[in-house]
C-alpha positions in Angstrom: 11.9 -13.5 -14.3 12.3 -11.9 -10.8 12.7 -7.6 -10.8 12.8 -5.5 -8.2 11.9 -2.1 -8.8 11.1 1.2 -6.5 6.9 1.9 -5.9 5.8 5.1 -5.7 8.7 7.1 -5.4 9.2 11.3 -4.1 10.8 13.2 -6.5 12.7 10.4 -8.0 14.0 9.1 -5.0 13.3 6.4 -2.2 9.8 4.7 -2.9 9.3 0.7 -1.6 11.8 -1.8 -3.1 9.1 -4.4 -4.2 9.7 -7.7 -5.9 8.0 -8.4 -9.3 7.9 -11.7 -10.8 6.8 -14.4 -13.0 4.8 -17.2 -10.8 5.2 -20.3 -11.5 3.2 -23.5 -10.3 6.4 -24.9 -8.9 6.2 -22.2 -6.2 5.0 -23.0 -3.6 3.8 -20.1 -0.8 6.6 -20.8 0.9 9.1 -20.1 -2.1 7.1 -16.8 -2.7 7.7 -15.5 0.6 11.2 -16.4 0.6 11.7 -14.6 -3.0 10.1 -11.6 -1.7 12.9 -11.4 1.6 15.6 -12.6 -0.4 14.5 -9.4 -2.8 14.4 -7.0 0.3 11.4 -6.0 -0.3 8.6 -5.9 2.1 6.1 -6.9 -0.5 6.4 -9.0 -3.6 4.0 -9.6 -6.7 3.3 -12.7 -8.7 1.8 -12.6 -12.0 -0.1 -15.3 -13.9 -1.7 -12.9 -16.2 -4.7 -11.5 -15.7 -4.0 -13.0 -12.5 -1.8 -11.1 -9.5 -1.0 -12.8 -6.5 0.9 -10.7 -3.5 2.8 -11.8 -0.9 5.0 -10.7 2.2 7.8 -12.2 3.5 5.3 -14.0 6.1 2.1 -14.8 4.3 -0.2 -13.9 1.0 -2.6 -10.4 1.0 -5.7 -10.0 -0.5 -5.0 -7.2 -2.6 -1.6 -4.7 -2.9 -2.0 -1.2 -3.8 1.9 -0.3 -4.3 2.5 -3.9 -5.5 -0.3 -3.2 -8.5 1.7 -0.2 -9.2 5.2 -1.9 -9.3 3.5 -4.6 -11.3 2.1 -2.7 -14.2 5.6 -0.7 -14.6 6.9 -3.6 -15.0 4.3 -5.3 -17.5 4.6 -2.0 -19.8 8.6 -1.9 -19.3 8.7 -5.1 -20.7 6.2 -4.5 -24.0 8.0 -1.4 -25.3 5.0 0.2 -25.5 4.6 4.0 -24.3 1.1 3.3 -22.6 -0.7 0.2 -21.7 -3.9 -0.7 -19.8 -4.8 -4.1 -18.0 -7.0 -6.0 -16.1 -5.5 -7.2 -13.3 -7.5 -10.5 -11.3 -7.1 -10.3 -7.6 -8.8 -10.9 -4.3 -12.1 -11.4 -6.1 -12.4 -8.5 -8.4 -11.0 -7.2 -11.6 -8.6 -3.9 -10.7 -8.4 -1.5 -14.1 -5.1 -0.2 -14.4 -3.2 2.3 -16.7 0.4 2.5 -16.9 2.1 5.6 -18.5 6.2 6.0 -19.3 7.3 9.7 -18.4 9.8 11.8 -20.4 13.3 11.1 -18.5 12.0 8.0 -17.6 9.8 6.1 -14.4 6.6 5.0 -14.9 3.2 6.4 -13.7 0.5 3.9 -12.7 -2.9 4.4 -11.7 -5.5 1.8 -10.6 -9.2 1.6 -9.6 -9.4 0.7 -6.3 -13.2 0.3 -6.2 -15.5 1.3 -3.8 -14.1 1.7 -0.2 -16.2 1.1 2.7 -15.7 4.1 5.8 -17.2 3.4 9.3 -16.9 4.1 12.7 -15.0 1.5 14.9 -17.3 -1.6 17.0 -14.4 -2.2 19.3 -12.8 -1.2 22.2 -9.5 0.7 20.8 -8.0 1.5 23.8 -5.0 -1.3 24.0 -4.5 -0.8 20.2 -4.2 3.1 20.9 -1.4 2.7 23.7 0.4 0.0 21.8 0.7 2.7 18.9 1.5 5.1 21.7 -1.1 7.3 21.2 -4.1 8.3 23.5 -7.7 8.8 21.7 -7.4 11.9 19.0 -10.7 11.8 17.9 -11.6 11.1 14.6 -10.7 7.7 13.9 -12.7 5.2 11.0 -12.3 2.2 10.0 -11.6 1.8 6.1 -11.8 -0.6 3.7 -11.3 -1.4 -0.1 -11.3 -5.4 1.1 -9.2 -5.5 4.0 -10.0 -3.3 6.7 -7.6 -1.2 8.7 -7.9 2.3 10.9 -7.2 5.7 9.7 -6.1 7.9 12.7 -5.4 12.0 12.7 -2.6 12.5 14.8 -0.6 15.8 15.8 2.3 14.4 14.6 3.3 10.9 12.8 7.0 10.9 13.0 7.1 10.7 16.6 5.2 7.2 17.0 6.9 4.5 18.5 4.6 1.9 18.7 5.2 -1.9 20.8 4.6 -3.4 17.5 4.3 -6.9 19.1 1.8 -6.3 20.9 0.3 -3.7 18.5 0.3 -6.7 16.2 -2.1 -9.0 18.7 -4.7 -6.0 18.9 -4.6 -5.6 15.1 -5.1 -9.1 14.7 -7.7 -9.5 17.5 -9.7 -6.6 15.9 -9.1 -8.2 12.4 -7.4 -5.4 11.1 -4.8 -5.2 9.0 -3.1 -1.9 10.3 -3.0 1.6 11.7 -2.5 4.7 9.4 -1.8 7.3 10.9 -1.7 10.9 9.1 -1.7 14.6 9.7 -3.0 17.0 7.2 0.0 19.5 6.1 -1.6 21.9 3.7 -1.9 20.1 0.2 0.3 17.1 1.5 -1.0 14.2 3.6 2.2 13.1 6.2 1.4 9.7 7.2 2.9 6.4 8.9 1.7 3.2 8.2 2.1 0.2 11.1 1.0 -3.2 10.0 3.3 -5.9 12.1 0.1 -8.3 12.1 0.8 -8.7 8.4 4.8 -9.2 8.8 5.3 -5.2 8.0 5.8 -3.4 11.0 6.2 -0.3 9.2 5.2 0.3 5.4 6.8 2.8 3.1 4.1 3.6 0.6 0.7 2.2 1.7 -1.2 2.7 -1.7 -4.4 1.3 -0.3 -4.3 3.6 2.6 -4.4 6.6 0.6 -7.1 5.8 -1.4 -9.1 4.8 1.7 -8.1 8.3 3.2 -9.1 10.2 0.0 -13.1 8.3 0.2 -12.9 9.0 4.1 -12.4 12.8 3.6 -13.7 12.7 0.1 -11.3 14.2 -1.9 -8.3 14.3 -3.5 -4.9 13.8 -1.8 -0.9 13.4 -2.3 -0.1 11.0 1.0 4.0 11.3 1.6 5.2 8.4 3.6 8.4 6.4 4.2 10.4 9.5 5.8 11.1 7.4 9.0 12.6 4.9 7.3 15.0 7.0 5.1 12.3 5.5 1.9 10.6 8.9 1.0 7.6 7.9 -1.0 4.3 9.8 -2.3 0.9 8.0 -3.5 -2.0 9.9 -5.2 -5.6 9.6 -4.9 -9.0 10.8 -5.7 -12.2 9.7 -5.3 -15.9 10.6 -7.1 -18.3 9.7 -4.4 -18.0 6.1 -6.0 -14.6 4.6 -6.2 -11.4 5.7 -5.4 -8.6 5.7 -7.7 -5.0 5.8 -6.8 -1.5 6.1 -8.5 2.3 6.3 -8.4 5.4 6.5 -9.8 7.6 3.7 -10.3 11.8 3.9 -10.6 13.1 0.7 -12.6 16.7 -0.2 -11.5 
């Protein structure tokens, strides 16, 4: 069974269309990737229970913070049940989740991301900072829950436009999987996500990212993302010193 739901929507609206669906060993990697463009969906999730494979439409990821979310909606949509918790295998580690139906309907999930690892950057960033068409603000980490990528404070996200082929070559030189770029607005986190070394140039809801942002500043946050692209989407996260967990709301078409 293939679904395609909405992750992590704002206010009932927009969210990342992501593909959910039942592997199957006849799939090869080059089926999953097609399912997940033929979807039109950025991001695509294959369960073999506990087991969760994710994909793009140009190659497999480690892990998938929005596509854990969409996943688990989908696992509790189809039991019936009004709550259910899992154990989700992926990238090496068990990921605790708890999915939750809300009165008037969508689906809150919430995972454990684990512990997320917050350090300054070894490179040179300079060619990966005028690619995204920024100069040096100051302030930039690297994080990562498994795959590392940069978190950068900017003035203001929205007006970005990054060479994303040649942003990709940096990323990839670096072995990074993206840029996030945020601005604190009060109690809401406005951020943009650029990942065109992983086939996503620009990334509606980036639940990994927000959970690495809420260890780096080590507390709890409400990340809005997805306004460029018409796809307004929010993530939550919070953090205990320890691990990070992070959650959303799903919309089932």
């Amino acid at each position: 069974m293939i679904t395609v739901v909405d992750a992590c929507v704002r206010d009932g609206d927009g969210g990342s269309p992501t593909v959910v669906a039942d592997d199957d060993v006849a799939y090869s990697d080059a089926d999953r990737r097609a399912i997940v463009r033929s979807g039109g969906a950025s991001h695509g999730a294959f369960l073999d229970l506990p087991r969760v494979r994710f994909f793009t439409g140009t190659g497999e990821l480690r892990n998938c913070g929005h596509g854990t979310i969409a996943a688990h909606a989908v696992l509790l949509a189809r039991s019936g049940l009004p709550w259910r918790r899992s154990a989700q295998h992926t990238g090496g580690r068990v990921v605790e989740t708890t999915a939750t139906r809300l009165p008037g309907g969508g689906i809150e999930v919430w995972f454990d991301q684990g512990p997320v690892t917050v350090s300054a950057p070894a490179g040179d960033l300079a060619g990966l900072l005028d690619a995204l068409g920024t100069g040096d603000p100051g302030g930039i980490v690297v994080a990562s829950p498994g795959t590392p990528r940069l978190l950068i404070p900017v003035a203001d996200p929205m007006v970005l436009v990054p060479d994303l082929p040649r942003l990709a070559r940096e990323c990839r030189a670096q072995g990074l999987l993206g840029c996030f770029v945020y601005r604190l607005d009060g109690p809401v986190v406005r951020a943009r996500l650029f990942a065109p070394a992983i086939g996503v140039d620009e990334d509606v809801a980036n639940a990994n990212s927000a959970g690495c942002l809420a260890a780096h500043l080590g507390r709890r946050v409400q990340v809005w993302q997805g306004d460029a692209l018409g796809r307004p989407s929010a993530v939550w996260a919070d953090t205990d010193g320890r691990t990070t967990r992070v959650g959303g709301i799903v919309k089932l078409r």
